[in-house]
PAMAR-637990 format. One record per residue (C-alpha): residue number from 0; x, y, z; residue in three letters. Coordinates in steps of 0.5 Angstrom, whole numbers, always signed. Layout:
BEGIN
[NUM,[X,Y,Z],"Ala"]
...
//
This chain:
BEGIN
[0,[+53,-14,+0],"Unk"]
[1,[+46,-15,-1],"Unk"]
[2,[+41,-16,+5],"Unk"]
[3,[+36,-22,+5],"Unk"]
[4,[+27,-21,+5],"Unk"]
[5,[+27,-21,+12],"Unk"]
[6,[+32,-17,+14],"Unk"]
[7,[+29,-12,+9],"Unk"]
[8,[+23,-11,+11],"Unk"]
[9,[+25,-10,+18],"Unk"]
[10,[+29,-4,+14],"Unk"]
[11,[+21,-2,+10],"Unk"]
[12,[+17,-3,+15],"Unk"]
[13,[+12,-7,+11],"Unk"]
[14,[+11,-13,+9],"Unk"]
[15,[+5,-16,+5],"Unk"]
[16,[+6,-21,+0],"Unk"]
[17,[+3,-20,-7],"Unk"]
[18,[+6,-23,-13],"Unk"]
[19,[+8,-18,-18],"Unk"]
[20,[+4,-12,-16],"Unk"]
[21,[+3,-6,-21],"Unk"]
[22,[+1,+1,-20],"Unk"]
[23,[-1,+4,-27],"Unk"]
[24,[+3,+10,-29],"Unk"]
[25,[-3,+14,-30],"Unk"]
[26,[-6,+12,-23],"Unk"]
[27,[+1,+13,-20],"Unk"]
[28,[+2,+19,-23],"Unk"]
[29,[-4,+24,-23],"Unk"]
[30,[-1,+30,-21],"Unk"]
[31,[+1,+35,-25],"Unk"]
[32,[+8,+36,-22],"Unk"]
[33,[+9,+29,-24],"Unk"]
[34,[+15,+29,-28],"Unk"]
[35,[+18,+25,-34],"Unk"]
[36,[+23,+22,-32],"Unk"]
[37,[+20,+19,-27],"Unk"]
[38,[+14,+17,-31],"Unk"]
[39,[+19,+13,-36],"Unk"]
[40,[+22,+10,-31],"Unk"]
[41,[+17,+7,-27],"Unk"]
[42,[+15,+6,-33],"Unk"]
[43,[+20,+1,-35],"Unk"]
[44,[+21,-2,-29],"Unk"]
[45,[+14,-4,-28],"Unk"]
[46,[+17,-8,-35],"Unk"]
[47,[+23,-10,-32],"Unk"]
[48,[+19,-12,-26],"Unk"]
[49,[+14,-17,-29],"Unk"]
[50,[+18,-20,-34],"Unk"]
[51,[+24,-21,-29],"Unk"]
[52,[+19,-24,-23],"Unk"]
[53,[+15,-29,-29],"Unk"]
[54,[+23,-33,-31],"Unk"]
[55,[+26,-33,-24],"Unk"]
[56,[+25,-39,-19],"Unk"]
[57,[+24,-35,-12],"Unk"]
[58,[+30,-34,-8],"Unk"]
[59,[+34,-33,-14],"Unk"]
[60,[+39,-26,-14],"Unk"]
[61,[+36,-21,-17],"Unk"]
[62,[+38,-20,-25],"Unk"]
[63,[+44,-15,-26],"Unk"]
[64,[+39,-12,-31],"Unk"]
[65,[+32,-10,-26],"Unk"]
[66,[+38,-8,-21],"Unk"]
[67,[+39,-2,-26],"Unk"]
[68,[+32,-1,-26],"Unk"]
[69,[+31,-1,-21],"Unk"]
[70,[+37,+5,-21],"Unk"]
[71,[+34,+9,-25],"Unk"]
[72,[+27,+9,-22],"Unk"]
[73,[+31,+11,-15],"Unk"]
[74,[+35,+17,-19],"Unk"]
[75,[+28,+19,-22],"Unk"]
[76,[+24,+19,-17],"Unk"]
[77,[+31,+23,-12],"Unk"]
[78,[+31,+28,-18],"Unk"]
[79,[+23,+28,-17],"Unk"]
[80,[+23,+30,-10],"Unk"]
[81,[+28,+34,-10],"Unk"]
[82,[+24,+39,-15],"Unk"]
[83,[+16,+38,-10],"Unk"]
[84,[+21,+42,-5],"Unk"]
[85,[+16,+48,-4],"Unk"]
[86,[+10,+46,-8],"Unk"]
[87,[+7,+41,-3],"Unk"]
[88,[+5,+36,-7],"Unk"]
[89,[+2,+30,-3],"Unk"]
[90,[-2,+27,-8],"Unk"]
[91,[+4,+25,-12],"Unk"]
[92,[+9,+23,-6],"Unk"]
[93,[+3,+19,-3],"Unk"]
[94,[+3,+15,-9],"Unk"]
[95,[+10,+16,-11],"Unk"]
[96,[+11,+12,-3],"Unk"]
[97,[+6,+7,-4],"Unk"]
[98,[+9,+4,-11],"Unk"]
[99,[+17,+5,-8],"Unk"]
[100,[+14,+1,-2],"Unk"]
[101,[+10,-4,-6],"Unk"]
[102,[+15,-7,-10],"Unk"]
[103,[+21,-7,-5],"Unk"]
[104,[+16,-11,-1],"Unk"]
[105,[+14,-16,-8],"Unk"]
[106,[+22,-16,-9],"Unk"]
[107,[+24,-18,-2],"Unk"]
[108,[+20,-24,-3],"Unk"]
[109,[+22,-26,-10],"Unk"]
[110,[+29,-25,-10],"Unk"]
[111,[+33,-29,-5],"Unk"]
[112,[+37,-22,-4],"Unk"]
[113,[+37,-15,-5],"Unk"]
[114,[+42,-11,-8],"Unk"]
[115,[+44,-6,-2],"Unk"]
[116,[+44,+1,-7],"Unk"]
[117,[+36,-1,-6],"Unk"]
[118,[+36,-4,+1],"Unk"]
[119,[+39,+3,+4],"Unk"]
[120,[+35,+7,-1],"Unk"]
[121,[+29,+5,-2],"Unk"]
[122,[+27,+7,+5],"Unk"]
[123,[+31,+13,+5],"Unk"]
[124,[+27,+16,-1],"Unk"]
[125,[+20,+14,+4],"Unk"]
[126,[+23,+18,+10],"Unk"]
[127,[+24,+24,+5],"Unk"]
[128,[+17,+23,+2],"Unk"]
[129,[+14,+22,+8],"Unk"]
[130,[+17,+29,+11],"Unk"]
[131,[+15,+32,+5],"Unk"]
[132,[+9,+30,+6],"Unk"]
[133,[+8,+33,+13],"Unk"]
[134,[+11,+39,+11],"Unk"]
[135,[+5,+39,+6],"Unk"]
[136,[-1,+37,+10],"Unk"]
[137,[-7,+43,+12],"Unk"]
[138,[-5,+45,+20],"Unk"]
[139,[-11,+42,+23],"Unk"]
[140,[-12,+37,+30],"Unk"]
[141,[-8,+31,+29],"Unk"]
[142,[-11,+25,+27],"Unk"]
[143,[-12,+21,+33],"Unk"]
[144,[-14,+13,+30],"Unk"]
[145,[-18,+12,+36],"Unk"]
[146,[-24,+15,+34],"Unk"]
[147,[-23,+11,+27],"Unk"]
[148,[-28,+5,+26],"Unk"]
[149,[-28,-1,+23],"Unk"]
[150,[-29,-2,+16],"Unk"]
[151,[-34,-7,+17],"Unk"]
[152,[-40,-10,+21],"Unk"]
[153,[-41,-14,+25],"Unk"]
[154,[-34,-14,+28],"Unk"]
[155,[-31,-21,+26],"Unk"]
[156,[-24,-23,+25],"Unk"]
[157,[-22,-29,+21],"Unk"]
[158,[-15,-27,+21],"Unk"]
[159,[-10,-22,+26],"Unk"]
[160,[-5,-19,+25],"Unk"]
[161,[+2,-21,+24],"Unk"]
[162,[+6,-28,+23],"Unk"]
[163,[+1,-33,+20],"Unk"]
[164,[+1,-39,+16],"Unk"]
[165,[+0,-37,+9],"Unk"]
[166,[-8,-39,+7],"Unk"]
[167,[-7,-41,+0],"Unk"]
[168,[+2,-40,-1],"Unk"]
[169,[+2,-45,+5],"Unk"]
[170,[+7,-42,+8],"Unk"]
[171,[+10,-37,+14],"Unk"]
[172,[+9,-30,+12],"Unk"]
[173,[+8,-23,+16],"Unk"]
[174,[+0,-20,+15],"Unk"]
[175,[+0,-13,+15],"Unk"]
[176,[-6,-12,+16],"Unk"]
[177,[-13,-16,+19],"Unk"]
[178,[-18,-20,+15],"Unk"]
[179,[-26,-18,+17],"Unk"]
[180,[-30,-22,+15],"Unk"]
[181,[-36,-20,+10],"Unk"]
[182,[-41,-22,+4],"Unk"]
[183,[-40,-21,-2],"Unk"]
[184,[-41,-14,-4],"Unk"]
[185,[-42,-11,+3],"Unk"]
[186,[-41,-4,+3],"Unk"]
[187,[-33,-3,+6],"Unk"]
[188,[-34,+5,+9],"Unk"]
[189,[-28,+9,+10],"Unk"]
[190,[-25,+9,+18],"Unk"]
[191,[-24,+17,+18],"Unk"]
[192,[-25,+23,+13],"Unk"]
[193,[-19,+23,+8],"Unk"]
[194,[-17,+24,+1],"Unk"]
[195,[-17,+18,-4],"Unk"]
[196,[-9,+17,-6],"Unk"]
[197,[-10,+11,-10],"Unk"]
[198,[-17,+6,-12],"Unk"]
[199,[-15,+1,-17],"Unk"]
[200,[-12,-6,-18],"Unk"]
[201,[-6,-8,-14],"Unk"]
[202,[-3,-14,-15],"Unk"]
[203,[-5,-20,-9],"Unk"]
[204,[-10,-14,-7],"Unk"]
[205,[-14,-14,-12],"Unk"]
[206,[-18,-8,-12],"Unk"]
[207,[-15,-4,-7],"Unk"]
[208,[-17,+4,-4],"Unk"]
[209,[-11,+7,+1],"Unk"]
[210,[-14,+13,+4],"Unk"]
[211,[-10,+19,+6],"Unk"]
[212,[-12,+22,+14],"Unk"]
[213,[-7,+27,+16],"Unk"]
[214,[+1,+27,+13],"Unk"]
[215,[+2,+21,+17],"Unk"]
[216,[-4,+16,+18],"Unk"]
[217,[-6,+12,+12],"Unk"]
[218,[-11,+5,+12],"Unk"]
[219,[-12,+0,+6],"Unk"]
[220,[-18,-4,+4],"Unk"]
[221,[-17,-10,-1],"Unk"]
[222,[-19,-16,-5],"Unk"]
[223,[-26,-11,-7],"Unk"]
[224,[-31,-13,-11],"Unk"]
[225,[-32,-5,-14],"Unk"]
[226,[-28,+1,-13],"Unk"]
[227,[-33,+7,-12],"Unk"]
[228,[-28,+12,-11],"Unk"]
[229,[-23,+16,-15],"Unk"]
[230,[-15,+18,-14],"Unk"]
[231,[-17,+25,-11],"Unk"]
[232,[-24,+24,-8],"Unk"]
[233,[-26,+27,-1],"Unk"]
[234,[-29,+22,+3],"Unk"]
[235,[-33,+22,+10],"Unk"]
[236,[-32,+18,+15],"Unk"]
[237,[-37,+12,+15],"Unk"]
[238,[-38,+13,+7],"Unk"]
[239,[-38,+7,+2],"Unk"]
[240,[-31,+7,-1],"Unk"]
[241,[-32,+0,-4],"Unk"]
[242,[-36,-7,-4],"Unk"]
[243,[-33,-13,-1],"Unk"]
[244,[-30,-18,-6],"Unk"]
[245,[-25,-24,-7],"Unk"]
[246,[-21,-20,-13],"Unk"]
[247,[-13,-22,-13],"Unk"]
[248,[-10,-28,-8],"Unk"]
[249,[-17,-29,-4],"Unk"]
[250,[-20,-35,-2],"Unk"]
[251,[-27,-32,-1],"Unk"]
[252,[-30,-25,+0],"Unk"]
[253,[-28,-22,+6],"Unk"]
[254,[-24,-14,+7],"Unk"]
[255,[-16,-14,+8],"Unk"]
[256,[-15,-7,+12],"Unk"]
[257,[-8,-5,+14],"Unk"]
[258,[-7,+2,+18],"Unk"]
[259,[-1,+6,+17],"Unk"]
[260,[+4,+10,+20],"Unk"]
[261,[+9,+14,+16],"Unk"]
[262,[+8,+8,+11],"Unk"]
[263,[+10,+3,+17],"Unk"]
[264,[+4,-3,+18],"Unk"]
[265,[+1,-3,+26],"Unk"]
[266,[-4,-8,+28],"Unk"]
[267,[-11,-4,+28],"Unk"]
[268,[-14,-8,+34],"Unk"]
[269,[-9,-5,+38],"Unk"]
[270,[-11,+3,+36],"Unk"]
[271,[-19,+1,+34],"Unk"]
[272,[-24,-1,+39],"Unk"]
[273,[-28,-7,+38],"Unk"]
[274,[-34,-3,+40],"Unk"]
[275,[-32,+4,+33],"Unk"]
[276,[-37,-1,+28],"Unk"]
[277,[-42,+1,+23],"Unk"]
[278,[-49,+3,+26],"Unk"]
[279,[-54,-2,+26],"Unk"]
[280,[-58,+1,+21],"Unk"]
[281,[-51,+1,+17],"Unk"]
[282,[-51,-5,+17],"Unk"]
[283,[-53,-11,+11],"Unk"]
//
């Protein structure tokens, strides 16, 4: 049995459309728990990944040979979980969620089906990830993402949240998050305290920064002009993580920002107010 992209993505929770995205090893895998075996085999996936997807035609069944590595990369990343038990590494399950989370994503709308060993997995090692995740997170007050702010200002949406036209693929896909509108090299700021878990280059993104607020709540910043923070960083509310750009698939500058929960896409507007901008003197 195999599962189509739509279905799929109902399964993960996310959906953002990047063809062929690819997370370094070595921004992935930070932590000095990190094991190697799962880096070879993230390894050779993220191979098998991009020279499977650069010789097929879109829709077409996923190749026997990235099913298995897929495979590996799921056993790998199992054992890995499996061994962080007690040793509270947030880092790399944060990272180890975002890649699973990403290709599955970039696979689902790639291939015409999913193979269901991946389809049942992948978001089973996500919910495992996440549970570890908030077994490692400090006992502090929960965050509450009403109190975060936009990453931009003025507040102007040029594109919401959900179904939409695609503005450069021209066709029907689900947007994960919403796109502000802001000048080349505006400062993007960080919508809460939080730690850095991954600032590099993410496919259709471009130059991407997901921070970490609390074991459940993440937000994403994409298509910068240049990263200003590194994996591991502590940043504040309202500091400059990033200048806005147009790098990956964009048609001109403007910051894509998603908010997550335990890794599922919400729409932004319906937890941040209009009203949580940056000050006036914050301002470009």
């Amino acid at each position: 049995m195999r599962f189509g992209w739509l279905a799929l993505i109902a399964l993960t929770g996310c959906a953002t459309p990047a063809p062929a995205p690819r997370i370094p090893i070595a921004e992935l895998m930070l932590a000095p728990s990190s094991s190697v075996p799962l880096e070879a085999a993230v390894t050779r996936y993220q191979q098998s990944a991009r020279a499977t997807r650069a010789s097929v035609v879109q829709g077409a069944p996923m190749p026997t040979d990235h099913a298995r590595a897929w495979t590996m990369l799921l056993d790998a990343s199992e054992t890995w979980v499996s061994a962080q038990k007690g040793l509270h590494d947030n880092t790399g399950a944060a990272r180890l969620r975002l890649l699973l989370e990403t290709e599955l994503t970039t696979d689902a709308h790639t291939f015409g089906d999913i193979p269901e060993e991946v389809a049942h997995r992948v978001p089973h090692i996500i919910r495992q990830l996440s549970d570890q995740l908030t077994v490692a997170a400090p006992r502090k007050a929960p965050v509450d993402p009403r109190r975060f702010r936009w990453p931009a200002a003025p507040f102007v949406l040029s594109s919401p949240y959900g179904e939409r036209m695609h503005p450069i693929a021209a066709e029907s896909r689900f947007h994960a998050g919403v796109d502000l509108e802001a000048p080349l090299r505006q400062p993007v700021r960080a919508a809460s305290d939080g730690t850095v878990i991954f600032s590099g280059w993410n496919g259709a993104h471009g130059r991407q920064v997901e921070l970490m607020h609390d074991a459940h709540w993440t937000t994403r910043y994409s298509h910068l002009d240049k990263l200003l923070v590194k994996p591991g960083t502590e940043v504040k509310k309202g500091q400059v993580i990033g200048l806005a750009g147009a790098s990956g698939l964009a048609t001109g500058p403007h910051v894509h920002f998603e908010l997550r929960r335990d890794g599922d896409a919400l729409d932004p507007e319906l937890f941040i107010p209009q009203s949580n901008q940056p000050l006036m003197s914050e301002r470009p």
